[in-house]
C-alpha positions as a Markdown table, in Angstrom:
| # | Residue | x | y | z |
|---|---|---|---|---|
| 1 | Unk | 0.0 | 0.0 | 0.0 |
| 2 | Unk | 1.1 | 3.5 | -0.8 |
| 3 | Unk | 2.2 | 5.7 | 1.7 |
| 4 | Unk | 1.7 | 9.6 | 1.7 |
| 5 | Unk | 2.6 | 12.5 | 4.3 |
| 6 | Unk | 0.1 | 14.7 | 5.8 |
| 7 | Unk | 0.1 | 17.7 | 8.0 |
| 8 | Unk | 0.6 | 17.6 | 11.6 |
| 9 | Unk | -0.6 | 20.1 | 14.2 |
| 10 | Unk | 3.3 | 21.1 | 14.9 |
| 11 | Unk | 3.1 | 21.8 | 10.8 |
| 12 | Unk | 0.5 | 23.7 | 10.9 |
| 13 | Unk | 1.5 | 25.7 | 14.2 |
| 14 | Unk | 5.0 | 26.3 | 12.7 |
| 15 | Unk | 3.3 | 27.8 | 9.1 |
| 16 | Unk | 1.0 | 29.6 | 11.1 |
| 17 | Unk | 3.7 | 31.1 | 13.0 |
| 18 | Unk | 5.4 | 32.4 | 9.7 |
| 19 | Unk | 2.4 | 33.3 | 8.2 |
| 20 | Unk | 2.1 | 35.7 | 11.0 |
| 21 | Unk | 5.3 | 37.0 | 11.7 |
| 22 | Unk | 5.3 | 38.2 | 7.8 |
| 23 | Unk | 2.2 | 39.7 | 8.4 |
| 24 | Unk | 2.9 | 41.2 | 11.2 |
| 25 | Unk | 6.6 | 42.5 | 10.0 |
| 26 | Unk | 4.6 | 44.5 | 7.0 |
| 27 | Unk | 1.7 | 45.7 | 9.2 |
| 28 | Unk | -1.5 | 43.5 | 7.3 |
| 29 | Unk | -4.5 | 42.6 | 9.1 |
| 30 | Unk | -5.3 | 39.3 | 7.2 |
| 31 | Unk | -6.6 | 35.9 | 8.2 |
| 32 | Unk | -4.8 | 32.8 | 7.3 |
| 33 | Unk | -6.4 | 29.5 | 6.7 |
| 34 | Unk | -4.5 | 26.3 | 6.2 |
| 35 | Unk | -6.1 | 22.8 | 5.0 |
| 36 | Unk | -5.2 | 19.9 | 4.4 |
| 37 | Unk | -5.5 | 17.9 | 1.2 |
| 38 | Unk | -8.7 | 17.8 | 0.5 |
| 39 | Unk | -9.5 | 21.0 | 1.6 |
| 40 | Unk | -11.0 | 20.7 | 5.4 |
| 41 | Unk | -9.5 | 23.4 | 7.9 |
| 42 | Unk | -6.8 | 22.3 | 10.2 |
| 43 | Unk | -6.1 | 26.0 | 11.2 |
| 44 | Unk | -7.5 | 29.6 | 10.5 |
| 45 | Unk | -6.8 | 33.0 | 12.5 |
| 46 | Unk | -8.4 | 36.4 | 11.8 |
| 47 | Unk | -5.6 | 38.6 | 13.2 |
| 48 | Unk | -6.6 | 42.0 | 14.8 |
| 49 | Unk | -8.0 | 44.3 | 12.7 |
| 50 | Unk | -9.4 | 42.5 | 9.7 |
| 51 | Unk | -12.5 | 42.2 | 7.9 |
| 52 | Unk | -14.7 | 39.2 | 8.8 |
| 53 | Unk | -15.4 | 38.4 | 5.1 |
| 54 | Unk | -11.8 | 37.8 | 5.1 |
| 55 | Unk | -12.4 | 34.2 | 6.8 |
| 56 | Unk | -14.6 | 32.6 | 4.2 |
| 57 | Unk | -12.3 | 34.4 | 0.9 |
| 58 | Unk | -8.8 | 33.0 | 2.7 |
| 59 | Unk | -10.4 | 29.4 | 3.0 |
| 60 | Unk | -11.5 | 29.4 | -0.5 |
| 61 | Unk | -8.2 | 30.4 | -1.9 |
| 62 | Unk | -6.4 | 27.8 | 0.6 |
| 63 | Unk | -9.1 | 25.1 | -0.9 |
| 64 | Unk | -8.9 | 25.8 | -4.2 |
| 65 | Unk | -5.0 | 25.4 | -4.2 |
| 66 | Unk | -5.7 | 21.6 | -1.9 |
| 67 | Unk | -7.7 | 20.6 | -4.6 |
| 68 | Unk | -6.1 | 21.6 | -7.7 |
| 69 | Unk | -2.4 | 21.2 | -6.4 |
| 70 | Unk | -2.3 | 24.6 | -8.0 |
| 71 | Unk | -1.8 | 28.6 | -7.2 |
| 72 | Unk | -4.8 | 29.9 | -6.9 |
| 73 | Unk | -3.1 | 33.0 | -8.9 |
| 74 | Unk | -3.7 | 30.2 | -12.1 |
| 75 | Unk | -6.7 | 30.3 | -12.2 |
| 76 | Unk | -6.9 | 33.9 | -11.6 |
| 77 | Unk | -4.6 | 34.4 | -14.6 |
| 78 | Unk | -6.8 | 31.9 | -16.8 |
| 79 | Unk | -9.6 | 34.3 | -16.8 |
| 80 | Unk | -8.1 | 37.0 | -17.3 |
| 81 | Unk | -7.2 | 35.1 | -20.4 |
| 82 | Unk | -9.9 | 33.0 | -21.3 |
| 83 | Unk | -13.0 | 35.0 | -19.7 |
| 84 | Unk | -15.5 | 31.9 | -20.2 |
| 85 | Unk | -13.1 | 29.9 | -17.7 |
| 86 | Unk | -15.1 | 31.7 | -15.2 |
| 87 | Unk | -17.8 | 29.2 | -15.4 |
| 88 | Unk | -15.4 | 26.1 | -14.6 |
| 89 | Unk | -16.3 | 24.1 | -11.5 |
| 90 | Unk | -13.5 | 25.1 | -9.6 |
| 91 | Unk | -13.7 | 24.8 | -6.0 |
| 92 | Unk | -13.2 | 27.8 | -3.5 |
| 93 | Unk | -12.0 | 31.2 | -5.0 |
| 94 | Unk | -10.2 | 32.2 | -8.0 |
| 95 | Unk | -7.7 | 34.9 | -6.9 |
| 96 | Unk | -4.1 | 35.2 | -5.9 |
| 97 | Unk | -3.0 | 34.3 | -2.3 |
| 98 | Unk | -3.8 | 30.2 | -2.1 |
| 99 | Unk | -0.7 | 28.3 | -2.2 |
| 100 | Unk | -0.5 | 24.3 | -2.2 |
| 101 | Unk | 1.7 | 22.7 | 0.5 |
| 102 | Unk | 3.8 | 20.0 | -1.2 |
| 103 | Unk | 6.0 | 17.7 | 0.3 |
| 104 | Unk | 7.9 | 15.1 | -0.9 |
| 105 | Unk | 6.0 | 15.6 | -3.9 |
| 106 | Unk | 2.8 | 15.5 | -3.0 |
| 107 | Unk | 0.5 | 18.1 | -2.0 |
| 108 | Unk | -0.3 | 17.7 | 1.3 |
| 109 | Unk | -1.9 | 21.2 | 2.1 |
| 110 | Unk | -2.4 | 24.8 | 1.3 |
| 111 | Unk | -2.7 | 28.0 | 2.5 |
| 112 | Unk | -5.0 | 30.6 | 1.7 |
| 113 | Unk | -4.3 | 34.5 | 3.0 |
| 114 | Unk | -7.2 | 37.4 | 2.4 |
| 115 | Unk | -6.9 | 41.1 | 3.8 |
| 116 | Unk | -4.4 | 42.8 | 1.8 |
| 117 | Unk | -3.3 | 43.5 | -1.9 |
| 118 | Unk | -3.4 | 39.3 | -3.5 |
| 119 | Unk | -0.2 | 39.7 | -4.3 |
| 120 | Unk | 0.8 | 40.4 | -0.8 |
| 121 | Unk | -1.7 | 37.5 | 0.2 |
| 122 | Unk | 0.3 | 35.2 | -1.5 |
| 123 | Unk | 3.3 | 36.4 | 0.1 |
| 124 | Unk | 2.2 | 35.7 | 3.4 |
| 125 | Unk | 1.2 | 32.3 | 2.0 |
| 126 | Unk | 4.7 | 31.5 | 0.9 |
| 127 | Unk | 6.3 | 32.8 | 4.1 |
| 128 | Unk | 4.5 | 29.4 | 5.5 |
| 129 | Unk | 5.1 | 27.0 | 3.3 |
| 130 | Unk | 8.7 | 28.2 | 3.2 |
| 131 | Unk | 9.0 | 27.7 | 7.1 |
| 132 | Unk | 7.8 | 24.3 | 6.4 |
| 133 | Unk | 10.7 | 23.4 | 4.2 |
């Protein structure tokens, strides 16, 4: 049988933790939401400050990277592209600032970040998954 990783609550506490501390370095009042691989929340905080619709936008971007093992900044991209993409199933939200948690080649995660400018989102994201190594 095959074997894959997941996230553990140390993980999680430990991305949270850079998540944060970027946040915090810039000034941003967003939330951060990390899931696991299917997309159920293991962890979400709404730091002081931000806007409560925040919440549900952070753990669609964090979903729809789980789920598509993508960025959510590609899908974004794709309609600006291709317009009619719009209408494709896609789960959670399509705009930058979900990114997928991969380890040892598989994705095991994401994280999703909503309260600032997307591509500052997705910074915080990355500060996460980075502390993850």
């Amino acid at each position: 049988m095959r074997q894959k990783p997941v996230l553990t609550a140390d993980d999680c506490h430990k991305m949270m933790a850079a998540c944060k501390a970027e946040a915090q370095k810039n000034k941003w009042a967003v939330t951060i939401a990390i899931v696991d691989d299917s997309g159920a929340a293991l962890l979400l905080e709404r730091l002081d400050g931000c806007g409560a619709i925040a919440s549900t936008v952070a753990m669609g971007k964090a979903q729809t990277s789980a789920l598509t093992k993508r960025p959510s900044k590609f899908f974004e991209d794709r309609v600006k592209e291709r317009p009619g993409f719009v209408t494709f199933p896609t789960p959670g939200v399509m705009f930058q600032g979900g990114v997928p948690i991969v380890h040892q080649g598989e994705c095991v995660g994401a994280i999703g970040v909503s309260g600032v400018q997307s591509h500052e989102d997705e910074q915080i994201a990355q500060a996460g998954v980075t502390a993850l190594g």
